[in-house]
C-alpha positions in Angstrom: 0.0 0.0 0.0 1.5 3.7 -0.7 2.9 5.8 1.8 0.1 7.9 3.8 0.7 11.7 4.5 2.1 10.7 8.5 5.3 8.0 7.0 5.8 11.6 5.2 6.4 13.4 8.6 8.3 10.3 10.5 11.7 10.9 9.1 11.4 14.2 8.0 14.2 16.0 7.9 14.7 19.7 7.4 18.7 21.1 6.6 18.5 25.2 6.6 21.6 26.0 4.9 23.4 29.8 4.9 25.2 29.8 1.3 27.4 32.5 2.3 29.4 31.5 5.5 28.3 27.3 4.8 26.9 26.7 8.0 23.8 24.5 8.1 21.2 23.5 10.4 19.0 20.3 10.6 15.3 20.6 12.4 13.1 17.6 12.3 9.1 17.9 11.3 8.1 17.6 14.4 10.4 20.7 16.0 9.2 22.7 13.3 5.5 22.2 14.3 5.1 20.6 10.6 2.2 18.6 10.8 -0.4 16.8 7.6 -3.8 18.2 7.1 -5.2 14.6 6.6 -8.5 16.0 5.4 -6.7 18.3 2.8 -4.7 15.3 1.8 -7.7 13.3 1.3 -9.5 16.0 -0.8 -6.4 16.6 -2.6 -5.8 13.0 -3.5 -9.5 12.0 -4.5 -9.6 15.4 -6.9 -6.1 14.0 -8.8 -7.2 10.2 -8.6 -10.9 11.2 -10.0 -13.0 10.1 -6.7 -12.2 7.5 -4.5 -11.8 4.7 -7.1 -9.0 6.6 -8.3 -7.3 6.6 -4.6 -7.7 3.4 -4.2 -6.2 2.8 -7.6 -2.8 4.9 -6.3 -3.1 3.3 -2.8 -3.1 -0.2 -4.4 -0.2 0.3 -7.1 2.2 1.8 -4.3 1.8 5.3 -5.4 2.9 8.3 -3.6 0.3 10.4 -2.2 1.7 14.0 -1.6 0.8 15.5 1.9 -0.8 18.3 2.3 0.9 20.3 5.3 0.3 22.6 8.2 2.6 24.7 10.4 1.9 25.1 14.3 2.9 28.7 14.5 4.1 28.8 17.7 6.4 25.9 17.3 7.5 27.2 13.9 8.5 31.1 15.4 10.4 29.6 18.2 12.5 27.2 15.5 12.6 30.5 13.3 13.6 33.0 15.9 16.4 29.7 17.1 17.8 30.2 13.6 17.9 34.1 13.7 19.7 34.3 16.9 22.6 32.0 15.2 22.7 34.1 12.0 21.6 37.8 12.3 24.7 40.2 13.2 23.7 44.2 14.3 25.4 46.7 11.4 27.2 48.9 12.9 26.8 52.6 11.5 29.9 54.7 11.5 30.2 56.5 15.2 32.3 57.7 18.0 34.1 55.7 20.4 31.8 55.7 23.8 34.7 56.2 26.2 37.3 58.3 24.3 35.1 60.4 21.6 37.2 59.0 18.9 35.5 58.4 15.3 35.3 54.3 14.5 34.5 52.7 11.6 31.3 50.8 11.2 30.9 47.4 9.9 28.2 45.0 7.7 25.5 43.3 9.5 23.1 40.6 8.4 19.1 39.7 9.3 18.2 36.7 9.0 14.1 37.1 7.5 11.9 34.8 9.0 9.0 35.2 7.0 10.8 34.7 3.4 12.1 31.4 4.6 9.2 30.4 5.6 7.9 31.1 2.5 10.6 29.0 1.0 10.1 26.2 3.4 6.3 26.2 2.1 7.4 26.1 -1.6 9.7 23.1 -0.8 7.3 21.2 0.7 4.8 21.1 -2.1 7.6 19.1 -4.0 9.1 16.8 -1.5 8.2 13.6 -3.0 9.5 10.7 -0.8 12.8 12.7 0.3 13.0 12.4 4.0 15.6 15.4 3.8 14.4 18.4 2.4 17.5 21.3 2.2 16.3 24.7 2.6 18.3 28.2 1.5 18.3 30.8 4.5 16.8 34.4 3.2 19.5 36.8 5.0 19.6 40.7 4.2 23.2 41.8 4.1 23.2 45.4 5.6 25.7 48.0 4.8 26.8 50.3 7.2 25.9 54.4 7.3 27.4 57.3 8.2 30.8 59.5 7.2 33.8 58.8 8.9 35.2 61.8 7.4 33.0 63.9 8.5 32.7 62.7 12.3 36.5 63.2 12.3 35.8 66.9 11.8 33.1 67.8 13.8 34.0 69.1 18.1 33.4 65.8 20.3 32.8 67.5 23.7 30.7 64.9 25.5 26.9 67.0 26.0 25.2 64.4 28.2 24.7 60.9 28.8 22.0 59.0 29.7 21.0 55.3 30.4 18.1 53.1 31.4 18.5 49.2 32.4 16.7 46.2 31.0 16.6 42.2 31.3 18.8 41.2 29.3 17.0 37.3 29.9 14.6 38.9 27.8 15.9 37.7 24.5 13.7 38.8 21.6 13.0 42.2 23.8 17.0 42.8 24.5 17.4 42.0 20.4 15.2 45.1 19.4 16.7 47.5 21.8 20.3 46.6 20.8 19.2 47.0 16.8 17.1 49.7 17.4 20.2 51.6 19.4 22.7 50.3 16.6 20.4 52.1 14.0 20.9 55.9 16.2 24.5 55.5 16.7 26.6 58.0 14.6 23.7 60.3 13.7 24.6 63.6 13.2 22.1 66.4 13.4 22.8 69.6 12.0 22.6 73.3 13.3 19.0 74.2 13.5 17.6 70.8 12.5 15.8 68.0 13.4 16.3 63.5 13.4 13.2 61.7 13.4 13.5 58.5 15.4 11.0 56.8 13.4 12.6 57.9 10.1 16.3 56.1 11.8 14.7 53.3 13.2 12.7 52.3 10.7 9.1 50.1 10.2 9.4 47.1 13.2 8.8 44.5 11.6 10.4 40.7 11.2 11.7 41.7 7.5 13.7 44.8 9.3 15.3 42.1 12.1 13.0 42.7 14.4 11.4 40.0 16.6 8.4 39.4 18.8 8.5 40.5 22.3 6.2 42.6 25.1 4.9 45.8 24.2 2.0 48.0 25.7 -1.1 48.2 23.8 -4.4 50.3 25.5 -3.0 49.8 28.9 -2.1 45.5 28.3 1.1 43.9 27.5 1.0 42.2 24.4 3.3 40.4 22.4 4.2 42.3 19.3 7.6 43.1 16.5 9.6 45.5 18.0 8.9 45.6 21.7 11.6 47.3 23.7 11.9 49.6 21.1 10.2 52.5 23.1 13.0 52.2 26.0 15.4 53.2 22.9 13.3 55.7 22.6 12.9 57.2 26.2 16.5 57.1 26.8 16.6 59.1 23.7 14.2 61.5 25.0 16.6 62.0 28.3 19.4 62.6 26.8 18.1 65.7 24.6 16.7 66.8 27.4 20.0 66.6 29.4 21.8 68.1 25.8 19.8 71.2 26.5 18.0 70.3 22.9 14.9 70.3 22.2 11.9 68.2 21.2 9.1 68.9 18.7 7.2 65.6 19.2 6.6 63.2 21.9 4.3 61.3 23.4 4.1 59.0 26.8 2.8 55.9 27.6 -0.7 55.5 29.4 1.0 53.8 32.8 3.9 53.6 34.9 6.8 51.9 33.7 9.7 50.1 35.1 12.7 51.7 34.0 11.6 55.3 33.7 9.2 57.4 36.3 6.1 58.8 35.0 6.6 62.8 33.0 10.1 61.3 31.5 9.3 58.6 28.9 8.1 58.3 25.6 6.1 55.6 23.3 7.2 55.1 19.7 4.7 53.4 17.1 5.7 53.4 13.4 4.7 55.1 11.3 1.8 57.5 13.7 3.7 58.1 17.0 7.0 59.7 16.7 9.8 61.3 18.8 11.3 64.5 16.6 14.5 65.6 18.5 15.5 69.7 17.5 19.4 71.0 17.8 19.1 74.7 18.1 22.6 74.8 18.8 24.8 76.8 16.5 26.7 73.5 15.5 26.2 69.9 14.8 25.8 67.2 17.5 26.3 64.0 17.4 24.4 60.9 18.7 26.1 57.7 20.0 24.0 54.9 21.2 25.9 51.2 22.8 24.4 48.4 25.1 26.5 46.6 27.8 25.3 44.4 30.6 21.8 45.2 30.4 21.9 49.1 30.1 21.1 51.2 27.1 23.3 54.7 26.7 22.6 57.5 24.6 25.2 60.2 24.8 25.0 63.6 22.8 28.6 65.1 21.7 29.5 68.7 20.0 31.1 72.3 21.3 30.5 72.9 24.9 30.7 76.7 25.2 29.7 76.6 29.0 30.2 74.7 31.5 26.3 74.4 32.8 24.9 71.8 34.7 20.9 70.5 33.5 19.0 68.8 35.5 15.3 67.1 35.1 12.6 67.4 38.0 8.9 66.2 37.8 5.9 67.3 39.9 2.4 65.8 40.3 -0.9 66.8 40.8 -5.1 66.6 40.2 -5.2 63.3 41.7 -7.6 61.8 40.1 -8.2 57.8 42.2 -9.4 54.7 40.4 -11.6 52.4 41.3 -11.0 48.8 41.4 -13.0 46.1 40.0 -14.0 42.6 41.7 -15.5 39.9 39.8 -15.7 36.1 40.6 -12.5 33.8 40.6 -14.4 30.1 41.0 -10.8 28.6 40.4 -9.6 30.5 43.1 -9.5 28.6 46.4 -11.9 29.6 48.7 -11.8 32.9 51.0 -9.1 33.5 48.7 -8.5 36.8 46.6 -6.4 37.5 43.3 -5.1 40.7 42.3 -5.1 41.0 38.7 -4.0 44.4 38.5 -3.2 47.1 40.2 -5.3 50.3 40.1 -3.3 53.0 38.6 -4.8 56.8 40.0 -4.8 59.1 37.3 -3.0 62.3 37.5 -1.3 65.2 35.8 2.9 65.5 35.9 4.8 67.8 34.9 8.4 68.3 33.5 10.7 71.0 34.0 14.5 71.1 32.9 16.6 73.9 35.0 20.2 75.3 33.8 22.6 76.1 36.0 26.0 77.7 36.0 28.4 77.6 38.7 25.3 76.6 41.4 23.2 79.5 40.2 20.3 78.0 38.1 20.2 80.9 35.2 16.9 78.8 33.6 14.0 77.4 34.3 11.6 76.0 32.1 8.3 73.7 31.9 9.2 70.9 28.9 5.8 69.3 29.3 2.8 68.2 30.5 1.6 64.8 30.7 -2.2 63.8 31.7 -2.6 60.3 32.7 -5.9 58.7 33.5 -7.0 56.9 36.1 -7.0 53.0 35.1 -8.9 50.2 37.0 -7.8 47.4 39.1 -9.0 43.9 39.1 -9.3 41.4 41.7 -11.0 38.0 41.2 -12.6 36.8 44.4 -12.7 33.3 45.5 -15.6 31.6 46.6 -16.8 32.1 50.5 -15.5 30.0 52.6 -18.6 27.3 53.9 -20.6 28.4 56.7 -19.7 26.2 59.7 -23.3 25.6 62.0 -22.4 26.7 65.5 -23.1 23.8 68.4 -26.4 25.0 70.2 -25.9 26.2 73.7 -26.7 23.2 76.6 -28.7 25.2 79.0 -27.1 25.0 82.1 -28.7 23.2 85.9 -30.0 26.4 87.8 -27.8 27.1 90.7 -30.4 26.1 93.9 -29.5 28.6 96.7 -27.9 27.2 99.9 -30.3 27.0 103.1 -30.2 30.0 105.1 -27.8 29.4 108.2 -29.8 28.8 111.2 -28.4 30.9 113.5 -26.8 28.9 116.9 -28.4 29.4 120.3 -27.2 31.4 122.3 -24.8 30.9 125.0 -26.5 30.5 128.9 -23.9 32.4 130.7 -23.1 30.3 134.1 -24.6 31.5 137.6 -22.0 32.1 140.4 -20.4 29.7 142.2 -21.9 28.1 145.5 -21.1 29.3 148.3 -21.4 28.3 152.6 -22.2 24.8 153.3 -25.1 22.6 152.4 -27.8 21.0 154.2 -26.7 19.4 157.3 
């Protein structure tokens, strides 16, 4: 009898092979959440056999039925995300040197695209025939690098500010896009009087960039989605321009507290709608350098210091507005038993203000921006009540019978004198 579509997944075989370096990788069926769509393979068979007579003509002669296949996504963007991590090296754009200032060149990188090899993996698939090793090409973008050495060389490298924020690093697909999206701000110049768009240098987050899926915050939830981390990029960015004494055209913050950053100081990034604009009014160019080590991001601003001021970032809140927080059953829950959800977040209004100071004396003072955050619920789920344990009825107790009074004793005959003379003679 011929070979049914699940002999076609036993032995299976996949060998991912990157042409350019020769490496090569070998995932079986089974890791790659490969599985047959019997049904499909059925309806496919029956329409190329003419009906079932025609199956069972192929079935008998030992013909090969094709399977029909079916990926299990999750299984598959784990395997594809496996093979990025081995592959995909961060371009890096012609910069500065972090400690010393000094220009350094930048170098190719490569990004590995998921989706295009699935794609390929699809197309092979159709034709496997009875090959139980099927050899797949890797799609990988090569990636020049940008910027001018030349032109870095010339510019004034006084260090402006720095600024950093930390992350977990155990976070992998989350640490990936913050180290890309930094790699893609590093060296940016910006010119006297203009602007950098961090959308515009960051680009569209998406797997076809080198992005991957990690946690991002979507109407007050955190969801998985391309690019999350990316906004921490972009907060640090924020900071630093701040710090700079630049300024900023366009911002915007996120709905609720985050971890890294206190509330008034971040900013949310979505391409291509929400954007962070950084100005230089400066009469010169700056430069931007961004690098990642042991789980911090830094952002450093460099040009001609003229004086030597100190800035410094304070935040302020007030309108308290309080939220409320929701209770709704939790049957699971054991009983007498509560779960908090989430926290209640009270809304409020903060605000930023950047002072400058020379030589202790604060010569500046200004209000960068206002932030409005609303109040956001909490949720606890309530167990059920504990059972109601019947009390033991009271025994009513004998009365108490009172004592006999205490008859009193009788008195006490006192004694007459004693006899005197003599008796009767």
């Amino acid at each position: 009898m011929g070979a049914g579509p699940g002999a076609a997944l036993s032995g299976l075989t996949v060998e991912f092979a990157d042409t350019a370096t020769g490496r090569t990788w070998r995932l079986s069926g089974p890791s790659l959440g490969l599985a047959a769509n019997v049904p499909a393979t059925l309806d496919q068979a029956t329409d190329r056999g003419r009906g079932l007579g025609g199956l069972l003509r192929c079935s008998l002669r030992g013909r090969w039925i094709a399977p029909v296949f079916e990926f299990d996504a999750p299984r598959l963007e784990a395997a594809m995300e496996g093979l990025g991590a081995d592959v995909d090296v961060v371009p890096g754009n012609a910069s500065l040197d972090p400690e010393t200032g000094k220009p350094r060149e930048g170098h190719r990188g490569r990004l590995f695209d998921a989706e295009a090899t699935t794609r390929s993996l699809s197309e092979a698939l159709g034709s496997l025939g009875r090959l139980s090793l099927l050899r797949v090409e890797l799609v990988i973008a090569d990636v020049p690098p940008r910027g001018d050495l030349a032109r870095l060389a010339a510019l004034d490298r006084d260090r402006l500010a720095t600024f950093s924020t930390r992350f977990d690093a155990s976070e992998t697909g989350r640490s990936w896009n913050i180290v890309l999206a930094a790699a893609r701000l590093d060296g940016t110049v910006v010119e006297p009087g203009g602007s950098v768009s961090f959308n515009s240098l960051v680009g569209a987050r998406t797997p076809e960039a080198g992005f991957r899926q990690a946690p991002e915050l979507v109407a007050n939830e955190l969801v998985s989605g391309w690019g999350g981390g990316v906004c921490q990029v972009a907060t640090t960015l924020f900071n630093v321009a701040l710090l700079a004494d630049l300024g900023v055209a366009e911002r915007y913050h996120h709905s609720r507290p985050l971890a890294y950053i206190g509330l008034g100081r971040d900013a949310t990034v979505s391409y291509p709608n929400l954007d962070l604009v950084i100005q230089n009014p400066r009469a010169f160019p700056v430069v931007l350098t961004a690098w990642v080590r042991q789980g911090d991001v830094h952002l450093a601003f460099w040009g001609r210091r003229t004086v030597d001021a100190q800035v410094t970032l304070t935040t302020e809140e007030l309108n308290l507005k309080p939220a409320e927080c929701v209770f709704e059953p939790g049957p699971e829950l054991p009983a007498g038993t509560r779960q908090t959800v989430k926290e209640p977040f009270d809304g409020r209004d903060v605000r930023l203000w950047r002072a400058v100071s020379q030589a202790g004396t604060i010569v500046r003072r200004e209000l960068v921006w206002v932030d409005r955050y609303e109040p956001i619920a909490g949720l606890v789920r309530v167990g059920p009540a504990l059972p109601t344990v019947p009390t033991t009825p009271t025994v009513p107790t004998t009365p108490t019978v009172p004592a006999a009074p205490t008859v009193p004793a009788a008195p006490t005959v006192p004694a007459g004198p004693p006899p005197t003379g003599h008796g009767p003679r």
